[in-house]
C-alpha positions as CSV (number, residue, x, y, z in Angstrom):
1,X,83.4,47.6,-72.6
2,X,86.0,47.1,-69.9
3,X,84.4,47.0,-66.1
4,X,86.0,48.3,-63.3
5,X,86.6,46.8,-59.8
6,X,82.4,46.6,-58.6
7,X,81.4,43.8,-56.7
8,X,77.8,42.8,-55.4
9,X,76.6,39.9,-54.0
10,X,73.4,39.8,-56.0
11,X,71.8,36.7,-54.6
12,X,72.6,37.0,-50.9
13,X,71.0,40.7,-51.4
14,X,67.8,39.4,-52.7
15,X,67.6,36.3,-49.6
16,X,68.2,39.1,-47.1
17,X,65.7,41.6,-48.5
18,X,62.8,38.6,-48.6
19,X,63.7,38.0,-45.3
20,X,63.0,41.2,-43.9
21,X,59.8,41.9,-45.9
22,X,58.8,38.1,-44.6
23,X,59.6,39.3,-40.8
24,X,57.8,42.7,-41.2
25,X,54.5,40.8,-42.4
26,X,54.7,38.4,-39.9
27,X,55.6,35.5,-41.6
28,X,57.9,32.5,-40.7
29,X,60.7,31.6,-43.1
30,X,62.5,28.0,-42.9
31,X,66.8,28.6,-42.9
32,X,66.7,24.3,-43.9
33,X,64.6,24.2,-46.4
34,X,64.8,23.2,-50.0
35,X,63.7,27.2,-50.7
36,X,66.0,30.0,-50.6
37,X,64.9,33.3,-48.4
38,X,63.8,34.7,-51.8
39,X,62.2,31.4,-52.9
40,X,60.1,31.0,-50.1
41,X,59.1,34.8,-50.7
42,X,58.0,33.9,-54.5
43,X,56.4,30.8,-52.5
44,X,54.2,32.9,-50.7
45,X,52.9,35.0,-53.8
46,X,51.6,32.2,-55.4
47,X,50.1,30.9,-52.1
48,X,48.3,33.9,-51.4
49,X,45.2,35.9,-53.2
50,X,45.6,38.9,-54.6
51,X,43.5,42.2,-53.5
52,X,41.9,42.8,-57.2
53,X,38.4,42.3,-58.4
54,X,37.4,39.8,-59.3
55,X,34.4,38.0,-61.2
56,X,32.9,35.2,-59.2
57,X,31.4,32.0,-61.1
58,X,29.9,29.6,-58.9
59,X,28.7,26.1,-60.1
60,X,25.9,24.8,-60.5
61,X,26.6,21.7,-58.6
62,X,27.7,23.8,-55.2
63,X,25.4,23.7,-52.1
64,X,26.2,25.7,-48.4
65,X,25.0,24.0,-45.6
66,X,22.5,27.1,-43.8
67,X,24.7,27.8,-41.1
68,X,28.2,29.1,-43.6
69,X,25.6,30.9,-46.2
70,X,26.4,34.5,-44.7
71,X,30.4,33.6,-44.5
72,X,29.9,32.3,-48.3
73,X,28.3,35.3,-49.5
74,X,30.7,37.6,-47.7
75,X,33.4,35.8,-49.3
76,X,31.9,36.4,-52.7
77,X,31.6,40.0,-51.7
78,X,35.0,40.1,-50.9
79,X,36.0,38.7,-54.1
80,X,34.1,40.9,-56.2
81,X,35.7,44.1,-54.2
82,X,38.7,42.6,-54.2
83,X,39.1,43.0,-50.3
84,X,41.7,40.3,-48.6
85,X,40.8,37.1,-48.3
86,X,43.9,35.6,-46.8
87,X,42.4,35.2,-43.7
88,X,40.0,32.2,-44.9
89,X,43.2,30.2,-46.3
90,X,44.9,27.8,-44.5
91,X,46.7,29.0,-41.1
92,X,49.7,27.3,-43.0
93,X,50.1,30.4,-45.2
94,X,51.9,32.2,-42.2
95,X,55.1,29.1,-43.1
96,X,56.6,31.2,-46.4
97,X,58.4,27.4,-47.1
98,X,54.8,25.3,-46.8
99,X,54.2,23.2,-49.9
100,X,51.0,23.3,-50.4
101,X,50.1,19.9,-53.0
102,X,46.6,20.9,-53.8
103,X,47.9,23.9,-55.0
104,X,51.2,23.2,-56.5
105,X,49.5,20.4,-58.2
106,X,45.6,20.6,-59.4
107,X,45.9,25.1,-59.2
108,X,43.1,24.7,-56.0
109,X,43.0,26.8,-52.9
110,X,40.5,26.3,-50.0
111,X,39.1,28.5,-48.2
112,X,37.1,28.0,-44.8
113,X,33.7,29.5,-44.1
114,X,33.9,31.0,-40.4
115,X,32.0,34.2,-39.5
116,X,34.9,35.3,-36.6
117,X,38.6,36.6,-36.2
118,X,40.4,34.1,-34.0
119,X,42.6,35.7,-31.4
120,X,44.4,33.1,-30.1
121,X,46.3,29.6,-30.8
122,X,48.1,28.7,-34.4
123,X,45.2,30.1,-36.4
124,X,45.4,33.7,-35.0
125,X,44.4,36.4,-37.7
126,X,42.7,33.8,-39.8
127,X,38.9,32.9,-39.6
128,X,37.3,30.3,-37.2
129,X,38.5,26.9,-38.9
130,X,35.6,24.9,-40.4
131,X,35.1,21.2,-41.2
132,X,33.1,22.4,-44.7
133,X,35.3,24.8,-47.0
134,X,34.9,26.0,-50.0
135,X,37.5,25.2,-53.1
136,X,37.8,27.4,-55.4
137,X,40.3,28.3,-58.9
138,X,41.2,31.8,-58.3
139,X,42.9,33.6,-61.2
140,X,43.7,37.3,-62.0
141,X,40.6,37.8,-63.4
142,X,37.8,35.0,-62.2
143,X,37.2,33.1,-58.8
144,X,36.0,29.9,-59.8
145,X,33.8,28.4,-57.1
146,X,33.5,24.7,-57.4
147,X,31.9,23.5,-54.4
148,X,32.1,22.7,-50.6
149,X,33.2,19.8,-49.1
150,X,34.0,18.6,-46.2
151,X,37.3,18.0,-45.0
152,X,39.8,16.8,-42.3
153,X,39.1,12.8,-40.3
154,X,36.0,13.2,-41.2
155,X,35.7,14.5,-44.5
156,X,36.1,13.2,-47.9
157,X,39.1,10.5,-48.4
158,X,42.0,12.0,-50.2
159,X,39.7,15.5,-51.1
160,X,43.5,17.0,-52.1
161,X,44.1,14.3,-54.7
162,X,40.5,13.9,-56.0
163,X,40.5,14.9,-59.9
164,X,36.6,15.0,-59.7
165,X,37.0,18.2,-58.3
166,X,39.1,19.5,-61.3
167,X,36.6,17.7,-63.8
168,X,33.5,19.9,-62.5
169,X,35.7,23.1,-63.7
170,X,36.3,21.0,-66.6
171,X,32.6,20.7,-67.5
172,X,31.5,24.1,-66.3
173,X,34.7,26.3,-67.8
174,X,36.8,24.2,-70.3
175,X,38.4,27.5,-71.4
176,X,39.9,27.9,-67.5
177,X,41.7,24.9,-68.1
178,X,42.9,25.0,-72.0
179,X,46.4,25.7,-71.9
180,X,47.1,22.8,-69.5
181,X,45.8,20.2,-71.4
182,X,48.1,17.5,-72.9
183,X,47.4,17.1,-76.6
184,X,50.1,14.6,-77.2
185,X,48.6,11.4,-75.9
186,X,45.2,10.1,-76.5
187,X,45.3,8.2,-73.8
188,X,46.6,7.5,-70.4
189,X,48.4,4.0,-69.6
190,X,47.3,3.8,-66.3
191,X,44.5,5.8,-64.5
192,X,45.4,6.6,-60.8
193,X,42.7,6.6,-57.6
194,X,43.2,9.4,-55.9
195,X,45.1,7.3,-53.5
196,X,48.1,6.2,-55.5
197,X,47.5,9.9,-56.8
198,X,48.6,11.5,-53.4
199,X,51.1,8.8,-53.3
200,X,52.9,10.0,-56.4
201,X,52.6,13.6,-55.1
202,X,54.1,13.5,-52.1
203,X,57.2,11.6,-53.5
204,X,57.4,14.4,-55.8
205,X,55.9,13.0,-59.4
206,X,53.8,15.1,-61.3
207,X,50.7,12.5,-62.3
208,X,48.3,13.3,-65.4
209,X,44.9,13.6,-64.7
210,X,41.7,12.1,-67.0
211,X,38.2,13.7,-67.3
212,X,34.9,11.9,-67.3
213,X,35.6,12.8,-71.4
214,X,38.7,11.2,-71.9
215,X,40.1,15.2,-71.7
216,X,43.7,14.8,-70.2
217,X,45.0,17.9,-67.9
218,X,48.8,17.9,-66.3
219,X,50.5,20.5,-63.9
220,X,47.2,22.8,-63.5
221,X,49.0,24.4,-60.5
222,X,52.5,24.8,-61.8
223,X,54.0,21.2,-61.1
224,X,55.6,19.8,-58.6
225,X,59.8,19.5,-58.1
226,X,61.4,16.3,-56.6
227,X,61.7,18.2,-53.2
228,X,58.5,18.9,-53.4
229,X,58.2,22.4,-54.1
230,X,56.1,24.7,-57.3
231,X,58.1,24.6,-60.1
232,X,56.7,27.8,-61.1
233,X,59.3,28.9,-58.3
234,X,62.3,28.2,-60.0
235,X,60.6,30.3,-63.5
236,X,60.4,32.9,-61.9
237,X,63.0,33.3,-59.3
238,X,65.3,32.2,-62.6
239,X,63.5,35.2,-64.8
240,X,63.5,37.9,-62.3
241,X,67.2,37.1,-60.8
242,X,68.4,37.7,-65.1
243,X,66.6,40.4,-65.2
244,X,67.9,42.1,-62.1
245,X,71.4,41.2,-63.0
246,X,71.0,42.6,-66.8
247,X,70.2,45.9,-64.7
248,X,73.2,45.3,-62.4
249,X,75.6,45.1,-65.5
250,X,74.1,47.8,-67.1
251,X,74.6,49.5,-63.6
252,X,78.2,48.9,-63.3
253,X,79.1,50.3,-67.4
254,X,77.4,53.3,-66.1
255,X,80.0,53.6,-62.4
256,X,82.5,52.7,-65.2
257,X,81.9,55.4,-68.2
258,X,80.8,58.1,-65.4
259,X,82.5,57.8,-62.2
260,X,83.9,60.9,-60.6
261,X,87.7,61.4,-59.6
262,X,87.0,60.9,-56.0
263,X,84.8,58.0,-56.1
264,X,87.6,55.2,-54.4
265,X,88.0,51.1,-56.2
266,X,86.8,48.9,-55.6
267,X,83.2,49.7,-55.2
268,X,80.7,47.3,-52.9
269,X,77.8,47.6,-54.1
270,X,74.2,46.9,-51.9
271,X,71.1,46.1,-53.3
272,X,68.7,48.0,-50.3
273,X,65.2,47.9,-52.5
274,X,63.5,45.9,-55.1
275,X,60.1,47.0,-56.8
276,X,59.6,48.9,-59.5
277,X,63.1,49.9,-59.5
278,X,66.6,49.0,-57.9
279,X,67.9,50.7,-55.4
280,X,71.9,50.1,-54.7
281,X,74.7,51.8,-52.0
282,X,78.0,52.5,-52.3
283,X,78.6,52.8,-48.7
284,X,82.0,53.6,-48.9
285,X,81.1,56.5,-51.6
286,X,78.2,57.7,-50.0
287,X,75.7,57.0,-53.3
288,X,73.0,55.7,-53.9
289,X,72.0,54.4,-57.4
290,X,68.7,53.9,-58.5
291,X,67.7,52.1,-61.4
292,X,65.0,51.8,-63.3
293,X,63.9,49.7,-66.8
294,X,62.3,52.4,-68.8
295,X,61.6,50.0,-71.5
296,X,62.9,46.5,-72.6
297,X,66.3,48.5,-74.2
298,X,67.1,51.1,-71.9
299,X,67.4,51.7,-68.2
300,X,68.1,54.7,-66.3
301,X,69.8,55.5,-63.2
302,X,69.7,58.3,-60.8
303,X,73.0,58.9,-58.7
304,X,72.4,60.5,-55.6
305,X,75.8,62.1,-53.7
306,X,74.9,61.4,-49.6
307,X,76.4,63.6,-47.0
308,X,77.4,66.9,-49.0
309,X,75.6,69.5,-47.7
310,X,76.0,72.2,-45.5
311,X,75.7,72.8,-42.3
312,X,73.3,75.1,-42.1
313,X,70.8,73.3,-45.2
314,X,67.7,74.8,-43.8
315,X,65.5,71.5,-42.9
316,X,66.9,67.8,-41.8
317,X,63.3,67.0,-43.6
318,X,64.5,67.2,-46.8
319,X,67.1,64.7,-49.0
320,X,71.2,64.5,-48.2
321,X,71.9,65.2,-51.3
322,X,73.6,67.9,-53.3
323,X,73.7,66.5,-56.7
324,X,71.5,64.4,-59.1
325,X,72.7,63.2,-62.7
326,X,70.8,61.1,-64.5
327,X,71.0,58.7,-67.7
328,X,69.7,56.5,-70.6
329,X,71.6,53.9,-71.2
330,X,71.2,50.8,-74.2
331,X,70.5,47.8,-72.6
332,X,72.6,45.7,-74.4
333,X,75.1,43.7,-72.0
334,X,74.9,40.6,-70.0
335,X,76.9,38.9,-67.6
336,X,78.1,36.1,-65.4
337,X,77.9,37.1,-61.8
């Protein structure tokens, strides 16, 4: 199928669309950094805890000191609601390009246990910083509460490269853990302190891990890159950049097959919206195309004609538009961009 003269700079589109949802939201993105715009917006996904319910496991090993009992339990609470609980993470979660190790690496967030909204200073929005937090596996469906420890000069030595923390999930919920175990080796050459562990980590090598039963784990948290970064960033920007420029061709055979006698080459095309659909302008047209994946082999798009109404259209409230056509096309090209 020939394509006509349709240009879009798909990747520049996506960097300035995560920068403006980043600025909105109040978060800081990086321009030198190893992560792209849109990178450092996946960054943040992964960083940050979802607003669903939860079930909440706690183990039997974790004790709160008297004073963070109430904060604990309205965390829980929280949890279980599945209410925000941003605001206990790290104050780093406002830097969209922050690697975070403990994450990236052993698949642990902390959270800390204060009762009060700060209002000022470089924690502002989160929760009075603590010296005890609590660490906790948080997945879709489960936050895994492992225990509370103390951190910072003087809390535990190297707490973010301590695999004992990861061997009490081990022994409490194996099952949490079963698709990151390494089944090809029986046995690890050498067996890292958590020293040489943070070491490895922060000169980007991803370091197996050994539980008290000889059970090997590796990348809980996604893995880390030689820059330092999650590789579960580079899946996914990788899976959802395909899939959005699948969509994109199937977009321009449409403008090919269907375009209208007036409608001037070559066409610049501008991604304006990503979500659960695509939204792209033809400024020099006046359209607007959305698209939308209506199943894994067809995608439909909705052309909307700006600027063609009357004068006298009876309210400014309602849509520019004097024509809507819509289609289902195959989804069956792909293409170099």
């Amino acid at each position: 199928m020939d394509i006509m003269d349709i240009r879009c700079c798909l990747r520049e589109d996506l960097d300035r669309i995560a920068i403006q949802i980043m600025s909105k939201n109040g978060y800081k993105y990086k321009k030198n950094n190893p992560l792209t715009p849109f990178k450092q917006l996946i960054n943040l996904s992964l960083r940050e805890v979802s607003e669903t319910p939860r079930n909440v496991l706690v183990s039997k090993s974790l004790q709160c000191p008297q004073e963070y009992k109430n904060s604990l339990q309205t965390l829980i609470f929280n949890f279980k609601k599945g209410f925000n609980v941003n605001r206990y993470l790290s104050s780093e979660l406002k830097n969209a390009g922050y690697n975070d190790g403990f994450l990236n690496d052993f698949g642990l967030h902390h959270f800390h246990l204060g009762d009060k909204i700060l209002t000022s200073g470089k924690s502002k929005g989160f929760v009075e910083r603590t010296g005890p937090i609590l660490i906790a596996r948080i997945t879709n469906e489960t936050a895994y509460l492992v225990g509370i420890y103390q951190h910072g000069l003087n809390g535990v030595p190297y707490l973010w490269s301590d695999k004992n923390i990861v061997n009490i999930i081990h022994n409490e919920w194996p099952e949490s853990l079963e698709i990151y175990k390494v089944t090809m080796v029986e046995k690890l050459t050498n067996e890292h302190t958590a020293e040489q562990h943070n070491n490895l980590r922060a000169n980007g090598y991803n370091s197996a891990i050994t539980m008290s039963d000889g059970t090997i784990y590796s990348m809980i948290g996604g893995g880390i890159t030689v820059v330092k970064t999650n590789r579960t960033i580079t899946w996914e920007y990788d899976r959802f950049y395909d899939r959005s420029k699948s969509s994109l061709y199937d977009l321009c055979s449409y403008i090919s097959n269907n375009a209208m006698e007036h409608v001037m080459f070559p066409i610049n095309l501008t991604l304006k919206y990503f979500y659960d659909n695509y939204i792209y302008e033809d400024e020099s047209n006046k359209i607007l195309y959305f698209v939308k994946e209506v199943s894994v082999s067809e995608v439909s798009v909705i052309v909307l004609y700006k600027g063609l109404i009357p004068s006298y259209y009876p309210s400014e409230k309602c849509l520019p538009l004097s024509k809507v056509s819509y289609a289902v096309m195959l989804h069956n090209h792909r293409v170099k961009l």
